[in-house]
N, C-alpha and C positions, 0 to 999 in steps of 0.2 A: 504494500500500500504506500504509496507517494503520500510527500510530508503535505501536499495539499488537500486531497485528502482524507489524512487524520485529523487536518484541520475542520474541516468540513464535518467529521465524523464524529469530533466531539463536542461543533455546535447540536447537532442533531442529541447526542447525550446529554446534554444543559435543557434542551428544550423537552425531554421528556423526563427530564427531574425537576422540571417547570421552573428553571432556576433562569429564564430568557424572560424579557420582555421586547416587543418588536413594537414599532409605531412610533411618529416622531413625538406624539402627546405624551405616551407614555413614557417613554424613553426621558423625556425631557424631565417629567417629574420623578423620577427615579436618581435620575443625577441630582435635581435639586435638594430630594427627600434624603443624600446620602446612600442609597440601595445600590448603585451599579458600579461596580468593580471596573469594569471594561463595555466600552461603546466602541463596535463595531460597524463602519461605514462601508459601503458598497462603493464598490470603486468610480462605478457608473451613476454615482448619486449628481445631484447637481450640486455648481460649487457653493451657491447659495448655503444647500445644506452642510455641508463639509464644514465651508466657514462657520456657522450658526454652532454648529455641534464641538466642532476645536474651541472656539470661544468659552461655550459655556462648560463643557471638559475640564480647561485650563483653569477658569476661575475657581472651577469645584475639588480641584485635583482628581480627577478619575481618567484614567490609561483611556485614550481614544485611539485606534486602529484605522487603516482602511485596508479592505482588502477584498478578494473575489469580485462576483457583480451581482445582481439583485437575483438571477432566476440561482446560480449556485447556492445563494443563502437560503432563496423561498424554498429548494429541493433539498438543500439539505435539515431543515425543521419540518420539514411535512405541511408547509402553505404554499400560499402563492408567492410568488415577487415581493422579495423586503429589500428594503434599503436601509435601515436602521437598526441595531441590536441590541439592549444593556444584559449584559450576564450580571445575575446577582447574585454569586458566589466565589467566591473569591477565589478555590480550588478548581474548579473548573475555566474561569477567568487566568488563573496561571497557567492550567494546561492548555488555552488555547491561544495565548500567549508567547510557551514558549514553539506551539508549532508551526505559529505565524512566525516564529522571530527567524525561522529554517530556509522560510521562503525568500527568495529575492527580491520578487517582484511586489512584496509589501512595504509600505511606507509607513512607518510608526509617524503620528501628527504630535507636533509636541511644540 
């Protein structure tokens, strides 16, 4: 199995120990509440969002990612097309962390 993925493989694991939340409302107050460990951006988001999310990321301190593009996130949790993701566990948020950090074509946003 390619480090991409494992990546993928263990979003799909966060999302059925319901430890994902997906959508930019949500997403947005989970970073504000303190909940999300790691936000994870589709690569093919717009840059609107990108911007909006590194911003409030950085204010909040919480690891923001970009990586993959919306249909590999939507396929790999079992919906449709996501553009947005807060992991809210931190152990899981590691592991998929460090299997994005394997990839090259990831951009950590900082």
């Amino acid at each position: 199995m390619t480090t991409r993925n494992k990546g993928l493989s263990a979003l799909g694991m966060a999302m059925r120990a319901g430890k994902l939340i997906t959508g930019e409302e949500t997403v947005l107050k989970a970073v504000r509440a303190g909940k999300a460990c790691l936000v994870l951006v589709a690569g093919d988001a717009s840059d609107n969002t990108k911007k909006k999310f590194r911003d409030k990321c950085a204010s909040y301190g919480v690891a923001i990612a970009e990586a993959y593009d919306r249909v590999q996130i939507g396929q790999a949790i079992g919906k449709e097309m996501r553009v947005l993701i807060a992991v809210t566990d931190q152990g899981f948020a590691k592991m998929i962390q460090n299997q994005l950090s394997d990839q090259a074509e990831v951009e950590y946003i900082d």
